[in-house]
N, C-alpha and C positions, 0 to 999 in steps of 0.2 A: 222567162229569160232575162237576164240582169243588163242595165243599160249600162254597159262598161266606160262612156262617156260620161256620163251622168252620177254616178258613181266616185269618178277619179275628180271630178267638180266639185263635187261634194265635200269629200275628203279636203280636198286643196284648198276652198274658200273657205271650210272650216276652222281649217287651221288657223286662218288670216286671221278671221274672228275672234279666235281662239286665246289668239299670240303663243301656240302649242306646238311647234315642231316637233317636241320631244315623242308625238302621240307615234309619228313614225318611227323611231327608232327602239319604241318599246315593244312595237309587233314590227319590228326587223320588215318595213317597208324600205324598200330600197328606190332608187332611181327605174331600175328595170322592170319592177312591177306596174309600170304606169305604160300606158301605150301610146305610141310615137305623137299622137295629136294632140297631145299633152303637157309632152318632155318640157318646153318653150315656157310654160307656168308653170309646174315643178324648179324648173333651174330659177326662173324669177322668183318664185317665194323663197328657197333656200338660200340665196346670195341675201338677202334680208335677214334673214334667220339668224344666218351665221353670224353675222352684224351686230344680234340680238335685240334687231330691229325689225318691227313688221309695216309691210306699204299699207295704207287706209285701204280698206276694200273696195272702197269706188273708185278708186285708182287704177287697182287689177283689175276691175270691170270695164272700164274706159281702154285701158292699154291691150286686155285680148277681146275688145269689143263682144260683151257677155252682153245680150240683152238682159234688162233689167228686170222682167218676166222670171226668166231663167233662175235668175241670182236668186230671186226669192224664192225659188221651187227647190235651188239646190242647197239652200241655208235653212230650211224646214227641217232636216234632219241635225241633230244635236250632239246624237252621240257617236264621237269620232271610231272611239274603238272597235264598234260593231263594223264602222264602214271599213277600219283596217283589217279586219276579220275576213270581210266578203272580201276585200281586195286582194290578200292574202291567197286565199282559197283558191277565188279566181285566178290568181298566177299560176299557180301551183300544177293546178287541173290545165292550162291552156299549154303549161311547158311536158307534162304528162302526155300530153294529151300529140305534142311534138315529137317526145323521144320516143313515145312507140310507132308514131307514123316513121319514123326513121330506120326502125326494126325490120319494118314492113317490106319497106323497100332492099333490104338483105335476106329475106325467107331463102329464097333460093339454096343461100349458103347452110341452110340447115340440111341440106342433100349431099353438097358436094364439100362445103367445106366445116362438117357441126362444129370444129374446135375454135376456130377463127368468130364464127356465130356466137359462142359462148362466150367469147372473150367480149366482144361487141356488146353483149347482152348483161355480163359481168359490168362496163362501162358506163353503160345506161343507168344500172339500180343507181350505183356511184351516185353517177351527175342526180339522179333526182331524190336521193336521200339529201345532196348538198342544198337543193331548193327549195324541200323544206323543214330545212335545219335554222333552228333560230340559237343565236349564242346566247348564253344564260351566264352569270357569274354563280358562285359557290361561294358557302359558308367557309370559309379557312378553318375556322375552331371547333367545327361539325367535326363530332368522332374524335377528336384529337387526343384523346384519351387511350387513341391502341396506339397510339405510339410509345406508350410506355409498356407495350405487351409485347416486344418484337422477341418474339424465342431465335433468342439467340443458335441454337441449334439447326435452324431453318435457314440459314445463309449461307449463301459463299464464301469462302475464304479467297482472299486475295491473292493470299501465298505468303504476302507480308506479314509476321508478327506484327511491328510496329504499327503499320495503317490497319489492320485489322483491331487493336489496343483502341486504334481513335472512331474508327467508322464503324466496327462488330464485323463489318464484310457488308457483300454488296445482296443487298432484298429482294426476296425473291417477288417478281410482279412484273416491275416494267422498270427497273433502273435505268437507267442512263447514264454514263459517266465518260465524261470530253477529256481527253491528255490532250495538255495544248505543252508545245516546248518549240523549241530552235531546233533546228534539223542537227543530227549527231546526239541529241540529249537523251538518246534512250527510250523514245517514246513506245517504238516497234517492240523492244526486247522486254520495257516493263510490259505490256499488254501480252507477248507470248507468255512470260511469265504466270501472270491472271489465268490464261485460259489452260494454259499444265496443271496448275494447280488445282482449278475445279475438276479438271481431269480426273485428274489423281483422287480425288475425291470419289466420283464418280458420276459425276454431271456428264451430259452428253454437251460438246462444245463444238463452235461453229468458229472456222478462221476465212473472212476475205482478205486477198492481199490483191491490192492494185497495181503494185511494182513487183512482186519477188513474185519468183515460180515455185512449182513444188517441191524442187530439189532442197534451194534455197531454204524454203519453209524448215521442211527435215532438219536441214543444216542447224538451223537455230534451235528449233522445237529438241533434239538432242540432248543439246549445251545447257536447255534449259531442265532440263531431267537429269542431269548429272548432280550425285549426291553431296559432291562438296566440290572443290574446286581443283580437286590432282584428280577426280574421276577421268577414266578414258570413255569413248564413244561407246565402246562394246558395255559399259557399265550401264549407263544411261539406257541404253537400248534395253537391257536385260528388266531395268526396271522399268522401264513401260513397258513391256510382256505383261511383267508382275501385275501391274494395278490393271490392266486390260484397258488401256485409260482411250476415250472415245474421241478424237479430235478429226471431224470433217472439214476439207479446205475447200474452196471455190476463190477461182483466180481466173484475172482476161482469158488467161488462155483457155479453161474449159470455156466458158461465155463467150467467146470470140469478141469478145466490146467492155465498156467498161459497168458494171454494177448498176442498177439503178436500185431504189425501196423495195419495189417488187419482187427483184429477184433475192435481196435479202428477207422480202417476208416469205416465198416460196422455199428458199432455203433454212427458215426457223422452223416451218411447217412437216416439209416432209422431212426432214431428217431427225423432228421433235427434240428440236435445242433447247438447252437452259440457258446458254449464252452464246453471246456471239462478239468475237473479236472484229471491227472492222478497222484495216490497215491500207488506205487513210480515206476520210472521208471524201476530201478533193479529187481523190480520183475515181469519185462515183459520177455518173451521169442524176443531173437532178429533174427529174421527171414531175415532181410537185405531186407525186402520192403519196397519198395519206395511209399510214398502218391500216389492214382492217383486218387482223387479226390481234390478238394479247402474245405478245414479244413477253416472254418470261424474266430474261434478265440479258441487257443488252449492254456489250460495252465498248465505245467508239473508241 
């Protein structure tokens, strides 16, 4: 069994020695991996640290009263990273080791309520994929070379000639694209436009609207399928028959509340969107989920 004392000592007066902070932040040691009778030396080396100054080590021995015994028993060890490895691990396994005791105490619900259990259980993987998730940087210029492969053919079309002339249209994978304007500049009416278009194409498309209702939606979505501009409504109508063109809407009023990620990723999912019109982001509830599905082509 690992002396999880003895261990976080280790590490910490290492570092001192060391003059090495950095050894934490290259194995995504955080504040929280260390246990509370610790935290106290933790926060005093790091206020050093940051300083890009470190205390003499017999300082920190004198000020958390370390017998000197000790100190030598937990400076034998040299190499930091191994110890940020177990320490690592050790978190890792003791917060595991938490979220399912917290399952535990909900079985019940797998009788009376399994949907609500899944959702819980759904929660859990979450949080403990987030625990032992370390950020990594990326090569930028890695592959940069299929960037000159984009088949053109394989995109959306805007609807725009001209922005289409400068961008080819929007790629298929995980676009993202922000209309930021002053209210009245059209933001609503280009993005219905966007998603007619791929329509017509024959993209399956997804519209949330946080202010207009369905009728409303219609209303526009019409105007925006009119061939030219003396087209009547019955025009516009006949031609979305013609292209059979796919446009799903989700608005407060089916949700009874406002949008959160989730409900746009359930709604990329089961309806299998290539896009999705979101009108406007402000009026989503932000719930601080994270995608965990591949959004094909998304446009805010």
């Amino acid at each position: 069994m690992i002396d999880r004392d003895r261990l976080e000592k280790s590490l910490l007066l290492g570092i001192v020695r060391d003059s090495n902070w950095n050894v934490l932040i290259l194995h995504n040691i955080t504040r929280d991996c260390f246990s509370f009778a610790n935290l106290r030396l933790y926060d005093y080396i790091k206020e050093f640290a940051q300083e890009g100054n470190y205390p003499d080590i017999r300082i920190v021995t004198n000020v958390f009263e370390i017998p000197d015994e000790l100190v030598r028993e937990y400076l034998q060890v040299t190499n930091l990273d191994e110890l940020c490895d177990v320490l690592h691990n050790e978190y890792v396994k003791n917060q595991l080791e938490y979220k399912i005791g917290q399952l535990n105490d909900y079985q019940d619900e797998m009788e009376t309520d399994p949907v609500r259990y899944i959702d819980r259980l759904s929660k859990v993987v979450d949080e403990v994929k987030q625990i032992s998730y370390h950020t990594k940087s990326v090569d930028l210029f890695a592959n940069i070379e299929e960037i000159l492969k984009i088949d053109k053919s394989n995109v959306i079309s805007s609807g725009f000639k001209e922005l289409d002339d400068k961008l080819v249209g929007f790629k298929r994978g995980e676009e993202l694209v922000v209309l930021a304007g002053r209210t009245g500049q059209g933001k609503t009416w280009m993005g219905l436009k966007f998603a007619m278009a791929s329509a017509f194409a024959g993209n399956k498309v997804g519209i949330y609207s946080g202010e207009m209702s369905m009728q409303q939606l219609q209303e526009r979505m019409l105007c925006c399928a009119k061939p030219n501009y003396t087209s009547t409504q019955e025009e516009a109508l006949q031609v979305i028959k013609e292209k059979n063109a796919f446009v799903h809407c989700l608005t407060q009023k089916e949700l009874r509340r406002r949008a959160t990620v989730s409900d746009i990723e359930e709604f990329i999912i089961r309806d299998n969107l290539d896009m999705v019109v979101i009108d406007q982001l402000s009026l989503m509830e932000d719930n601080t989920s994270k995608p965990r599905y591949s959004i094909k082509t998304t446009i805010w």
